[in-house]
N, C-alpha and C positions, 0 to 999 in steps of 0.2 A: 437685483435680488431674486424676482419671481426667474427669470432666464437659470441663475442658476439651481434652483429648486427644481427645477423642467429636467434642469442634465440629471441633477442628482439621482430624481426618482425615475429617469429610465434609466440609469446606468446600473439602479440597483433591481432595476424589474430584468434584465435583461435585453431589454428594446438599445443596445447600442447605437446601430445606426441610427435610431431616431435622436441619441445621445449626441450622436457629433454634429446630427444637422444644427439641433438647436445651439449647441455649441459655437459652428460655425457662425451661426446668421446673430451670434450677440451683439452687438455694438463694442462692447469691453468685455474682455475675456478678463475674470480673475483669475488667481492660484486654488479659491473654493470652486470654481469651475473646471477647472485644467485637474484638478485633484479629482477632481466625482468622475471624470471621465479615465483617467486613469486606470482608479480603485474599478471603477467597470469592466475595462480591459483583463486587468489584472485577475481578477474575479473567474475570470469566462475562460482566460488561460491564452490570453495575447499578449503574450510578453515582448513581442516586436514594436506590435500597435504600442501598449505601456511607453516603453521608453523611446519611442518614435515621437507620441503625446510632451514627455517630459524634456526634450529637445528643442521641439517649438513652441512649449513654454515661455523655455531661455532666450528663444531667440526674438520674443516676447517683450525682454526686461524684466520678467519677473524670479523673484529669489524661491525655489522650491523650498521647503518647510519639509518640518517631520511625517506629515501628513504623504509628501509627495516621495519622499526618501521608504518610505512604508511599502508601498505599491512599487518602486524599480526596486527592491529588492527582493521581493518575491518575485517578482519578473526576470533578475540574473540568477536566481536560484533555480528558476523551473526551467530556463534556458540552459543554465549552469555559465551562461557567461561571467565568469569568472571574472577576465580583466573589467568588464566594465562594474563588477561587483565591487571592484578593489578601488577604483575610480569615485564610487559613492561614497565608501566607507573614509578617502580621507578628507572629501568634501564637511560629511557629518562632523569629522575630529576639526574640520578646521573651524565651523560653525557652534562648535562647543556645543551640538546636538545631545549626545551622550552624554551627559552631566546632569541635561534637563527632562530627557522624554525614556523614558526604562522601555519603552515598548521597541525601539531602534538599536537598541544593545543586541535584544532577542532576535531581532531583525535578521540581524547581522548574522551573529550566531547558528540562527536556520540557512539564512544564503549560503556560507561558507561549508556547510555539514552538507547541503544540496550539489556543492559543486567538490565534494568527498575527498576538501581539504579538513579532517579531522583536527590534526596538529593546530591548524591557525584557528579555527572553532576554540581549543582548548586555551588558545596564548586571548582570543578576544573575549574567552569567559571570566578567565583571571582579572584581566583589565577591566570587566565591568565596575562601575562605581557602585551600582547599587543592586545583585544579581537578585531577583525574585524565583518563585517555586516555578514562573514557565522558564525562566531561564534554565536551571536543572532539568525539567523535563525535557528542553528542544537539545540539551548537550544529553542527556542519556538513552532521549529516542534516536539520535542521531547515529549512539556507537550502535544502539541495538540494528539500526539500518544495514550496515557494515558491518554485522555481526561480531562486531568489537565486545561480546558479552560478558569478560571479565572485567572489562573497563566500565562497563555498564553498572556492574554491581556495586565495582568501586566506588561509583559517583553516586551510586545512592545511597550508600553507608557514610559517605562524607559527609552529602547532604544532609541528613539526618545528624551527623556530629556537630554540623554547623548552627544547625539549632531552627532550621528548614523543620516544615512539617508537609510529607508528601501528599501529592491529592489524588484520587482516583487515577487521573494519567500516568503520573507516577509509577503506582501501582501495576497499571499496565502493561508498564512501559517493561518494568525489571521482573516481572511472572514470564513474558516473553524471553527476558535473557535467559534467566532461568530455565526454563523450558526448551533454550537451541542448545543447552552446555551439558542437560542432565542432572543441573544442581536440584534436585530433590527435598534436601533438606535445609537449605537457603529457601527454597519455595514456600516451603513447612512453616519456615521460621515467621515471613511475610503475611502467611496466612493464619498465623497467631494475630499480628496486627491487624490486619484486615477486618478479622471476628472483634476484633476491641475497639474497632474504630465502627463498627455495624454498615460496614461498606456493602457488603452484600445484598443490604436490603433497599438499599438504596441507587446504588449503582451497576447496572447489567453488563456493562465493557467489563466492571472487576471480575463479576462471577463467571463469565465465558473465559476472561484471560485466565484464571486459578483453573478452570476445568483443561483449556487445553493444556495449559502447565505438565499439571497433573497426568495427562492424557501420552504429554513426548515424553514422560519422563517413563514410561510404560507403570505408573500406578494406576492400574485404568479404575481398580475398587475404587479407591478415593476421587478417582474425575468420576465415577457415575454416583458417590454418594454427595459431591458437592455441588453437584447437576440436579439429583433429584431436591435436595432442598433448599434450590434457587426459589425464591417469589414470584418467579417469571424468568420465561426463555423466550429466545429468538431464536434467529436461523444461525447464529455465529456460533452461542453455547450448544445447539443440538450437531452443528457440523463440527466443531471442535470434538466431543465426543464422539461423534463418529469417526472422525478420522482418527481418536485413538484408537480405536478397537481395528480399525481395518491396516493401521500402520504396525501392528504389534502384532499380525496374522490372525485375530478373533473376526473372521468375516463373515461368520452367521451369525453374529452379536451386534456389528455393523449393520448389516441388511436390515435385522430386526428394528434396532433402534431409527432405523432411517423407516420403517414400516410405521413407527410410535409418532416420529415428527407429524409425516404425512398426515393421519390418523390427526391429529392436534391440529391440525388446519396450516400447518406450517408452510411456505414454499422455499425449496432447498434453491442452490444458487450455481456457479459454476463450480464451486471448489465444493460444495456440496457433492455435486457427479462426479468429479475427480476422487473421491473418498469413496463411494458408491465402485466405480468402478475397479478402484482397487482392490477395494475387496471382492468382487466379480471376478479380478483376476488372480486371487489369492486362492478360491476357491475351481479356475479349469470352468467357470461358469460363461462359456462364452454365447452361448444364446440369452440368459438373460442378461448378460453383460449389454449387450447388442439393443436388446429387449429396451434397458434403463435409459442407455445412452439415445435412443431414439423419441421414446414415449417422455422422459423429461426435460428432454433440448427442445423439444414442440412444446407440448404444454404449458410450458414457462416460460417460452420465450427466452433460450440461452440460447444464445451462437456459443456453437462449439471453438475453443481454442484451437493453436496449438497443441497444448497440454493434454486436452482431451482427445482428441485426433490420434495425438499419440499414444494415450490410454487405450482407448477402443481395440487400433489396430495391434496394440501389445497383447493384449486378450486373447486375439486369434491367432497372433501370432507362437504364444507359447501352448497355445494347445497345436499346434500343427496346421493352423485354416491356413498354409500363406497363398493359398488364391486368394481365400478371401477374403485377407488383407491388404493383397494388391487393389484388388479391386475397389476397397473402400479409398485405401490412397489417390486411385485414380479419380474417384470422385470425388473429393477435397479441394477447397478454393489452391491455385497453383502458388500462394504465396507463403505456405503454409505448407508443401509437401516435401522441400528440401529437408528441414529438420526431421520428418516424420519417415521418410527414404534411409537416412541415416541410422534413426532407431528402430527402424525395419532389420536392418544388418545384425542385430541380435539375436534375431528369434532364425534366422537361417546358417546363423552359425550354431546354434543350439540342433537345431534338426538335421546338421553336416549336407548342408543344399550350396555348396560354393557357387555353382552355378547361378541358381536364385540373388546367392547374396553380390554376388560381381553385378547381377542385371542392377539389382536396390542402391548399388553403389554411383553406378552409370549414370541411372536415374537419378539421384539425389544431387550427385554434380552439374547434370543436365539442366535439371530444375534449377537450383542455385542459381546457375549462370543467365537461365531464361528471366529470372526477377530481378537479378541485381541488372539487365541489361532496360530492364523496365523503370 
């Protein structure tokens, strides 16, 4: 009993490998043991370790349980191992799991949505025996994943017919579909509920999801009046607004408001500077484009992506710098400049530099082949 408490609470502190020694050195391995060390794995994002664990289990004698079926399907879903996903699920059906444990239906559900079989997600929600509101939710964040966003709305209008009552996730889930299609007034309609349900004041995912909403659907009035009377923001609701103003070409409304976060003690994030700099580059602002992307990747402690790499260097590239957007390329991690060589090719087709753009081209396949040989 105390051996397995030992696994439990380091597999849930983190301390793994202290997890499997004590594991190993038990006298008797249970399935509450062989579970905590799993659920650990799985946790941490070893989805190898995971069903490597639930293997020699079996080979143990011991019968995995819902507990154990829990942890390898998150583990085939974040692998996307598919076949062995399919392997679990008719171990469960044979065990008459799903009849008795609702939490393994949703399981399922997420696996199959994670390895972006949609179709059998939809045929294993139908066959749930007893589908709850995360069931709904993991089937309508799934299409929003896949940007399947009329199907999304579908399923939440259903839900709601079925006599479902959605909960905050929900909510979030179908403001985002909304907000990839333009539906504006599906959004509108949501946000009738929302106010009736007093989501707002209680929940900060709603109020940031309704402002970006609001934000791609270019209503930017209404994402800045339902910003301003949030009870509290974060860095999600201030950069969602921001990135409406700076995606709708208002980039000294953007700068501004990203002046107000700062100013509020806020620290923005990666997709934070990626809004920032678009509108740097909306605006031909490429010194202080240069300026943001410098003074807030240091300060904050952001590694620069991909994404922003290629932001930067698009900056200078549409104002005409392409030295000196060579030159930032050159100095970019090399795993990282193939992509950024490629969307270099734009900006020297815009300044009629064929020359330039056959070199970015060169380089970019050069690069390419130098990592993928890595």
């Amino acid at each position: 009993m105390f051996g397995n408490l030992m696994v439990d609470m380091y597999a849930k502190f983190g301390m793994l490998s202290k997890a499997q020694q004590v594991l190993n050195e038990l006298p008797i391995r249970t399935i509450v043991s062989w579970n905590s060390i799993m659920a650990g794995y799985c946790q941490a994002g070893y989805g190898e370790r995971t069903l490597a664990c639930y293997e020699l289990m079996k080979l143990e004698g011991l019968m995995p349980d819902a507990v154990s079926f829990s942890s390898t399907l998150k583990a085939c879903g974040s692998m996307r191992a598919i076949e062995k996903g399919r392997e679990f699920h008719v171990e469960i059906v044979r065990q008459g799991l799903l009849e008795k444990v609702d939490v393994l239906g949703n399981g399922l559900l997420h696996m199959y949505i994670e390895c972006g079989l949609l179709l059998v997600s939809k045929q294993v929600f139908n066959e749930l025996p007893c589908p709850d509101v995360v069931s709904w939710n993991v089937l309508i964040a799934g299409h929003c994943q896949y940007n399947c966003n009329e199907d999304a709305i579908e399923y939440f209008d259903m839900m709601k017919h079925r006599g479902f009552s959605p909960d905050g996730d929900t909510f979030a889930y179908i403001l985002k579909a909304c907000g990839s299609i333009g539906a504006a007034a599906k959004g509108e309609e949501i946000h009738g509920e929302i106010i009736l349900r007093g989501l707002l004041q209680t929940n900060p995912k709603v109020g940031s999801a309704l402002v970006d909403m609001y934000s791609k659907c270019s209503e930017l009035a209404r994402a800045s009046d339902v910003f301003d009377k949030l009870p509290s923001h974060d860095v999600v609701s201030w950069t969602a607004l921001i990135g409406g103003y700076s995606e709708h070409g208002h980039a000294e409304e953007a700068l501004a408001r990203y002046e107000q976060m700062r100013c509020a003690g806020f620290s923005p994030d990666a997709v934070t500077l990626a809004c920032i700099l678009k509108a740097c580059g909306c605006l031909g602002a490429t010194q202080k484009g240069q300026i943001y992307f410098d003074s807030i990747s240091k300060r904050y402690s952001i590694a620069p992506t991909v994404e922003l790499h290629t932001s930067i260097v698009g900056i200078h590239g549409r104002t005409g710098h392409l030295d000196e957007a060579i030159s930032l390329i050159k100095m970019m991690p090399s795993s990282m400049r193939p992509q950024v060589w490629l969307a270099f090719l734009g900006a020297c087709q815009k300044w009629g530099n064929m020359e330039l753009a056959k070199f970015a081209f060169e380089q970019g396949i050069y690069a390419a082949g130098d990592y993928c040989a890595l």
